[in-house]
C-alpha positions as CSV (number, residue, x, y, z in Angstrom):
1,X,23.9,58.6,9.0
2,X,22.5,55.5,11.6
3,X,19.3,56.0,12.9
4,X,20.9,56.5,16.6
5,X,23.4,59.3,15.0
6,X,20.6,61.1,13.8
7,X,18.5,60.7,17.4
8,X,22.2,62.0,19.1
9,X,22.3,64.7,16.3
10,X,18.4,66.2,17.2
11,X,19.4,65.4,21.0
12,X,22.5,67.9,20.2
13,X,20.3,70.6,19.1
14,X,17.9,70.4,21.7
15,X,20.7,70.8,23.8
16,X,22.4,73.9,22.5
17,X,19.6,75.8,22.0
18,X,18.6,75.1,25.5
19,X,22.0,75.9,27.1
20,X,21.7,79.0,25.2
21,X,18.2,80.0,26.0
22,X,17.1,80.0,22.1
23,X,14.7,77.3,22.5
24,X,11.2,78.1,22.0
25,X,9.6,74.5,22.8
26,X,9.9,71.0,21.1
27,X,7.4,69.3,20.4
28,X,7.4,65.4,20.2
29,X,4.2,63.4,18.6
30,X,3.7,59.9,17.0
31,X,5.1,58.0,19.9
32,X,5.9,54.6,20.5
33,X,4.6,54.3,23.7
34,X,0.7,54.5,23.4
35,X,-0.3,55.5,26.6
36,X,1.4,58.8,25.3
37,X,-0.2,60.8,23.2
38,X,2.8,63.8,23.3
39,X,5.2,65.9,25.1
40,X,6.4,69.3,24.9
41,X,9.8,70.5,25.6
42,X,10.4,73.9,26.9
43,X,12.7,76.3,29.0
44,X,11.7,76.8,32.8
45,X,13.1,79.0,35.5
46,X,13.2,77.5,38.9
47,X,14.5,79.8,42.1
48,X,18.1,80.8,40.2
49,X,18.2,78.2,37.6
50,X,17.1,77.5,34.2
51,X,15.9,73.7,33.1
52,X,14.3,72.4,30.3
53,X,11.1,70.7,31.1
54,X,9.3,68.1,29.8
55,X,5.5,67.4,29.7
56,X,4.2,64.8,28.7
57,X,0.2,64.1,28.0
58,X,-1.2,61.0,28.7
59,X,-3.5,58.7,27.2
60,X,-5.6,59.3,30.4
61,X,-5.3,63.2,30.1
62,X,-2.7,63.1,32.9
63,X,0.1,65.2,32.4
64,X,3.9,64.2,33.8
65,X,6.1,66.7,34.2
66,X,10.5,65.9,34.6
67,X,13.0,68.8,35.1
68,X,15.9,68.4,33.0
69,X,19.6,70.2,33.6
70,X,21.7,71.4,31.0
71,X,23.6,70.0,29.3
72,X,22.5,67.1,28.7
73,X,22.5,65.9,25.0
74,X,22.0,61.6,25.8
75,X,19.0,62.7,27.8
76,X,17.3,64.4,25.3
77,X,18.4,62.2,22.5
78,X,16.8,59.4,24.4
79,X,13.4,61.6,24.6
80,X,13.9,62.0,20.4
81,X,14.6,58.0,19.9
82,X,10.5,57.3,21.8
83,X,8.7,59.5,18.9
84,X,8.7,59.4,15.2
85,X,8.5,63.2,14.7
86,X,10.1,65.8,16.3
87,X,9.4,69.5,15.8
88,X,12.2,72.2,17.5
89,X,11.7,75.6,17.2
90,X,13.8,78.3,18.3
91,X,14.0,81.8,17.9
92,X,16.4,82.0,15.1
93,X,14.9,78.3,13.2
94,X,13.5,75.2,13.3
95,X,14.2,71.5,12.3
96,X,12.3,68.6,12.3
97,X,12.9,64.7,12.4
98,X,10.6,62.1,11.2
99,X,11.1,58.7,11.3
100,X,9.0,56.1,9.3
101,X,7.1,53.4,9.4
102,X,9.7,51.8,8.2
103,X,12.7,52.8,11.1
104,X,14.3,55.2,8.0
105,X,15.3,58.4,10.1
106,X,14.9,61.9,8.2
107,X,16.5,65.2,9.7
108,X,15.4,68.1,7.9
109,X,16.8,71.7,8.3
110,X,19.6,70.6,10.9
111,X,22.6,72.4,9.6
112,X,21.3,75.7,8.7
113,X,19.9,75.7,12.4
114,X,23.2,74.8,13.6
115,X,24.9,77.8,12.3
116,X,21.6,80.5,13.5
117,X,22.5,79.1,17.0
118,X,26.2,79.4,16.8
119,X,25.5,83.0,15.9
120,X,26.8,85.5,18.6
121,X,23.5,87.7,17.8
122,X,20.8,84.9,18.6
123,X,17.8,86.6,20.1
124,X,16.8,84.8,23.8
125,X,13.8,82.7,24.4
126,X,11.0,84.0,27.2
127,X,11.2,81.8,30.3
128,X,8.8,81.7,32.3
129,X,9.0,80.7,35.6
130,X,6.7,77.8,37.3
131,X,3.3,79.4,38.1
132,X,4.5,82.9,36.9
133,X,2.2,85.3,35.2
134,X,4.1,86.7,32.2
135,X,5.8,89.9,32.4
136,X,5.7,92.5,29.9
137,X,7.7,95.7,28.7
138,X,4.6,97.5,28.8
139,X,2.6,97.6,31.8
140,X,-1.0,98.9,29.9
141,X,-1.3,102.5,31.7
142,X,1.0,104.4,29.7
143,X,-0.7,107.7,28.2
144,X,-0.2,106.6,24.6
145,X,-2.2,103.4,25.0
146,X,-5.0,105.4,26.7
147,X,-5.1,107.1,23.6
148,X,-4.8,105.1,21.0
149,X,-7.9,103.3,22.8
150,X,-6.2,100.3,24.1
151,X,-6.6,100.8,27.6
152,X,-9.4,102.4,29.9
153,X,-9.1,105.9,31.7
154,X,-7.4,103.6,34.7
155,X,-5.0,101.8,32.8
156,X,-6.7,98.6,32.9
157,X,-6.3,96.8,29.3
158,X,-9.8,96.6,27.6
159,X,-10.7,92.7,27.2
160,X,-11.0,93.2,23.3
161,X,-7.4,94.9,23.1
162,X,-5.9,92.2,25.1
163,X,-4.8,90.9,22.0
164,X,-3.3,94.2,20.3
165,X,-1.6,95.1,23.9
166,X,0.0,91.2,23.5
167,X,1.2,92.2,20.1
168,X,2.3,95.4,20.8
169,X,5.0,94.1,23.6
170,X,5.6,91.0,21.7
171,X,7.2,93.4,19.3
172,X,8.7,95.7,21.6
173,X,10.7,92.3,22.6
174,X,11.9,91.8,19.5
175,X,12.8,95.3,19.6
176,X,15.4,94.7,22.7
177,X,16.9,91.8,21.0
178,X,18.0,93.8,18.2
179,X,19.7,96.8,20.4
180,X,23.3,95.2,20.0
181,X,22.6,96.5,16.5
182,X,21.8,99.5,17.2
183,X,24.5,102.7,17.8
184,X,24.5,102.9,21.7
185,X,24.3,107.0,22.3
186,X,23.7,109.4,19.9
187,X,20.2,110.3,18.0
188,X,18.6,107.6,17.0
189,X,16.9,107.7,13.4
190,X,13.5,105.3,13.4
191,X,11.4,104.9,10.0
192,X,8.0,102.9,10.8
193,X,6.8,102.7,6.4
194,X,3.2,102.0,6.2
195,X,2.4,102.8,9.4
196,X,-1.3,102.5,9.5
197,X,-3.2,103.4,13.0
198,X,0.8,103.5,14.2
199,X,0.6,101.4,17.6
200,X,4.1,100.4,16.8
201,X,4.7,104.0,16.4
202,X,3.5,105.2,19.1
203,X,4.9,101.8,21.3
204,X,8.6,102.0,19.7
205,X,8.8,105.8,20.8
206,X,8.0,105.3,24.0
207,X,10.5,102.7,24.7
208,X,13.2,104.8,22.8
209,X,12.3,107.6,24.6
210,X,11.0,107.3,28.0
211,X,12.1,103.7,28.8
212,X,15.4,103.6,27.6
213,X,16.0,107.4,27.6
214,X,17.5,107.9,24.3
215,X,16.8,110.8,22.0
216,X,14.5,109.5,19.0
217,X,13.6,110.8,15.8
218,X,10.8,108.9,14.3
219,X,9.1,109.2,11.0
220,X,5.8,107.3,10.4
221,X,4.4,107.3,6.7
222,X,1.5,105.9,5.2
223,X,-1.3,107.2,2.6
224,X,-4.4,107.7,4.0
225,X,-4.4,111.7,5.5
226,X,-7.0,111.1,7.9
227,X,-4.9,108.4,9.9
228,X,-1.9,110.5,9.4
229,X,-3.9,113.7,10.6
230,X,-5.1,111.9,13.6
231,X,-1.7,110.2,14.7
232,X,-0.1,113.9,14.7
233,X,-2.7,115.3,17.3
234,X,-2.1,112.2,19.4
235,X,2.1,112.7,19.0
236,X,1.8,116.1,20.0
237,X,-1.3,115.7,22.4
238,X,1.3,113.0,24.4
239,X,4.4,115.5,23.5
240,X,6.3,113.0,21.7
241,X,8.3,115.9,20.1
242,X,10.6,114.0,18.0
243,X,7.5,111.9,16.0
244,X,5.8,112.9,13.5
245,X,3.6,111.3,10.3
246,X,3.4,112.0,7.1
247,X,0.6,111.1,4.8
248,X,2.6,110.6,1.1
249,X,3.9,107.2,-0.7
250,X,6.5,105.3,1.0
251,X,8.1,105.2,-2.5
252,X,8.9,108.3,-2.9
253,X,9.8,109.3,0.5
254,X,13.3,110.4,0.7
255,X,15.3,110.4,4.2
256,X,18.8,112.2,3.9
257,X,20.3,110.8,7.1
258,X,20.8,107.3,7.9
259,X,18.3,105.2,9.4
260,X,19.1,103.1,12.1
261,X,15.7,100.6,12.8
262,X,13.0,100.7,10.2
263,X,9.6,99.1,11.2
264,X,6.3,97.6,9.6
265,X,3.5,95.7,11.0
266,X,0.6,94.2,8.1
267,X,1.7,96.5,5.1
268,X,-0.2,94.9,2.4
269,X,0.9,92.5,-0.4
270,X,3.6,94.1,-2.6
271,X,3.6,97.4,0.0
272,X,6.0,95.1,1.9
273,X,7.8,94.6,-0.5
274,X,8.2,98.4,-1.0
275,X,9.3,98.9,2.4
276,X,12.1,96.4,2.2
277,X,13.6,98.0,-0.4
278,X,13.5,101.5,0.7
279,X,15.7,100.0,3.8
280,X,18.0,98.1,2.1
281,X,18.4,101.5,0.0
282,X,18.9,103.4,2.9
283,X,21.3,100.3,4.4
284,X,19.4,100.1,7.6
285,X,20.9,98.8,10.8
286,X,17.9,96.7,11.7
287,X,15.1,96.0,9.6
288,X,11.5,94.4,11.6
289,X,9.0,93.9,8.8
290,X,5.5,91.8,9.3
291,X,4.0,91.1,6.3
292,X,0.7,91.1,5.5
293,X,-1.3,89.5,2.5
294,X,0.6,87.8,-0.2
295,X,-1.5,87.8,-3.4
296,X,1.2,88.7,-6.1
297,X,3.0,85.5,-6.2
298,X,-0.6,83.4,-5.9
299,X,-1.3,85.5,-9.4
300,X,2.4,84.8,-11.2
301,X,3.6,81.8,-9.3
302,X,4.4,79.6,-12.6
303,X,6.1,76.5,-11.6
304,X,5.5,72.8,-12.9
305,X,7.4,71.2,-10.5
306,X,5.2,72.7,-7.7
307,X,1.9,71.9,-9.6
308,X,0.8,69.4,-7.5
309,X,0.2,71.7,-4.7
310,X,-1.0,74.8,-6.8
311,X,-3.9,72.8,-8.5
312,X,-5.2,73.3,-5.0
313,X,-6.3,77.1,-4.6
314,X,-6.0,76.9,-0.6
315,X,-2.5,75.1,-0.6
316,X,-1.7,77.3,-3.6
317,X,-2.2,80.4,-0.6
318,X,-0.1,78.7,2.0
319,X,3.1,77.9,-0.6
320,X,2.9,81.9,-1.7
321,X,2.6,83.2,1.6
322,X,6.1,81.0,2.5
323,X,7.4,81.3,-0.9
324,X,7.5,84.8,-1.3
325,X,8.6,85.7,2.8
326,X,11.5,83.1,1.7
327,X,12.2,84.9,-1.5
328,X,12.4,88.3,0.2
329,X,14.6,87.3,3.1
330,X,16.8,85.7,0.3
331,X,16.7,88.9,-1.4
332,X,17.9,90.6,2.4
333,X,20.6,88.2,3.0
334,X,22.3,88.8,-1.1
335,X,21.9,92.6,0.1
336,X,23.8,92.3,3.3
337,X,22.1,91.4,5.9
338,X,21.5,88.2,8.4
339,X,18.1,87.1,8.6
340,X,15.6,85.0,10.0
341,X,12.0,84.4,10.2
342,X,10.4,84.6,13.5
343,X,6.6,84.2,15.0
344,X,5.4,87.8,16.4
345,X,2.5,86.4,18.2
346,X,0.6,83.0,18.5
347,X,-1.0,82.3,15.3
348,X,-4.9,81.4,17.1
349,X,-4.7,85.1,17.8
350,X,-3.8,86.2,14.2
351,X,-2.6,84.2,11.2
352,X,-0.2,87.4,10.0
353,X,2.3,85.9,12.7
354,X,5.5,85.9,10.6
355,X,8.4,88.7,11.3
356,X,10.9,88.8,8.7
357,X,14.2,90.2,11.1
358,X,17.0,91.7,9.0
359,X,20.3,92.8,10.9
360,X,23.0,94.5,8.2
361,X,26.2,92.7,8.8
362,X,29.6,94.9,9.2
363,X,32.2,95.1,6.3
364,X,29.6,93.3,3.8
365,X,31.5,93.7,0.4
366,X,28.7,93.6,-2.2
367,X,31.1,92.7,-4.7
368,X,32.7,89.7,-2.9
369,X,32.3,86.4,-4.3
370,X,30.1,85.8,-1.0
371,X,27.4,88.5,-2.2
372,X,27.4,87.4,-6.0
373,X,26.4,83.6,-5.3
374,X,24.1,85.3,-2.4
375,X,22.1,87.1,-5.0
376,X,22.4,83.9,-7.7
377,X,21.0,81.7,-5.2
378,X,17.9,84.7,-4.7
379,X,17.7,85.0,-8.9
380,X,17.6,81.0,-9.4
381,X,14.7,81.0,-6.9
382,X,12.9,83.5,-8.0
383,X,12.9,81.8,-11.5
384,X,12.0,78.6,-9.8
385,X,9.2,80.1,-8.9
386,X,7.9,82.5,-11.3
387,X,10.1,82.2,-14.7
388,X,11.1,85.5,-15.8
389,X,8.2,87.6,-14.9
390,X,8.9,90.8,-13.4
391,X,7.5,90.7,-9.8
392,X,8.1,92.8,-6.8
393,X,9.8,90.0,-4.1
């Protein structure tokens, strides 16, 4: 493919994910044009229209600022041709484009982003509108967060929870994405495994419940009793009736009825990958996992081909932290379900940014052709990877 295909082809991509509101921001560096030093592409709202903006820093630390309407593909193709990288990121992918010293054009990651924005199911970008303070789900005064000490007796949001009360809508967000997979009356059945000091808990009841108005039955579980005993006086203290805890290992906890969303913030290591199974046991609707440390692979990770980067203990970290979220979203998609990775929250604020989103498709046949090469393509990673060890991802 040309060099000025490959510009059209980005330009393309820019484009859809604008017009369909999935674009995070792009970011363009290593431009020709030195008096820039980059710009930054993202969705705007302005009065009863949405545009995609452009800034652009200068040399002179002046920033320029053009509104663009959509669609508009040979506008922002022209944008791509002025830098030699090009970073999009949306809310079901990302894709890059580099272009070399050299003028040899490299597009990596386009297709499999193409299809994640053709999906009917694509989760919606935030927008924020010019000079607009962000609005959240949550508003900080609501009884639970009082409680759980993230806001003052007022309801103002304590400056060293400002963070946490961030997180805690951030997920609640990615919550509402998911509802279209989610029965739309009825009971619904919640599992939140690992569920530490439970703000998710607490936050995903709520917006069941009292925001939404659905009838919830919600089970957190986690092993240490004295965080289990505390988070059952708070439930009943706010009467949230239909949550409880239970202190006991996620492993062997047994639920008879099917579970609709299950839910995990930071559960450590390998208990991740304990909660994703239990799930994909139960066939969950929606799966919303954050993982937390990743040490297994860094201690089995046995591949020659990767050596280069393993020799290096800190690089060796950053590969098994991406490595193993790959492997287990493989792992998801062979067991029937669409996934992506997504960022819960910027990663200055925490590094632990990565949700791992698994919706379980209708009519999956696990014994289709489809599902055998799915699970294959997991096995041949895995043993990319880590040979034939036996390993929880």
């Amino acid at each position: 493919m040309m060099p000025n295909e490959q510009f059209l082809r980005m330009g393309e991509l820019i484009s859809l994910a604008s017009c369909g509101g999935t674009l995070k921001k792009a970011v363009f560096s290593k431009p020709d044009d030195r008096e820039n030093v980059r710009m930054t592409l993202t969705l705007r709202r302005l009065g009863e229209k949405t545009v995609a903006q452009a800034e652009t820093l200068r040399a002179d630390h002046k920033a320029m600022h053009e509104n663009i309407e959509m669609p508009n593909v040979q506008r922002f193709a022209s944008l791509v041709e002025g830098y030699a990288q090009v970073n999009l990121l949306t809310t079901v992918g990302e894709c890059e484009l580099r272009r070399s010293k050299g003028g040899k054009v490299t597009l990596i990651g386009a297709e499999k982003l193409l299809r994640a924005l053709q999906s009917l199911d694509a989760p919606k970008a935030d927008v924020a509108g010019n000079n607009r303070e962000k609005s959240y789900i949550l508003r900080g005064d609501e009884p639970f967060l009082k409680l759980l000490d993230v806001s003052d007796a007022s309801g103002r949001v304590k400056d060293k929870r400002q963070s946490k009360f961030r997180q805690i809508n951030r997920f609640l967000e990615l919550i509402r994405d998911c509802l279209a997979s989610l029965p739309v009356d009825g009971e619904l059945r919640i599992c939140d495994l690992c569920c530490g000091k439970s703000y998710l808990s607490f936050a995903a009841y709520h917006y069941f419940a009292n925001v939404l108005k659905r009838r919830v039955r919600m089970t957190g579980v986690d092993l240490k009793p004295d965080v289990v005993q505390h988070c059952n006086e708070v439930a009943r203290s706010l009467g949230f009736n239909g949550l409880e805890f239970l202190c006991m290992d996620v492993n062997k906890y047994q639920c008879d009825e099917h579970v609709h969303l299950v839910i995990s913030l930071h559960a450590c290591d390998v208990a991740t990958d304990f909660v994703l199974n239990k799930a994909t046991e139960w066939g969950t609707d929606v799966i919303l996992s954050t993982p937390c440390c990743h040490h297994e692979m860094n201690h089995t990770i046995k591949c020659e081909a990767l050596s280069f980067i393993t020799e290096h203990s800190m690089l060796r970290q950053k590969l098994c932290d991406a490595a193993t979220d790959a492997l287990r979203l493989k792992r998801l998609e062979a067991s029937g379900y669409s996934v992506c990775a997504l960022e819960l929250i910027d990663p200055e604020e925490t590094p632990k940014n990565v949700m791992l989103r698994a919706l379980k498709k209708k009519n999956f046949d696990p014994d289709s052709a489809t599902a055998k090469r799915l699970y294959e393509e997991y096995l041949a990673a895995k043993a990319f990877l880590v040979g034939e060890q036996k390993v929880s991802f």
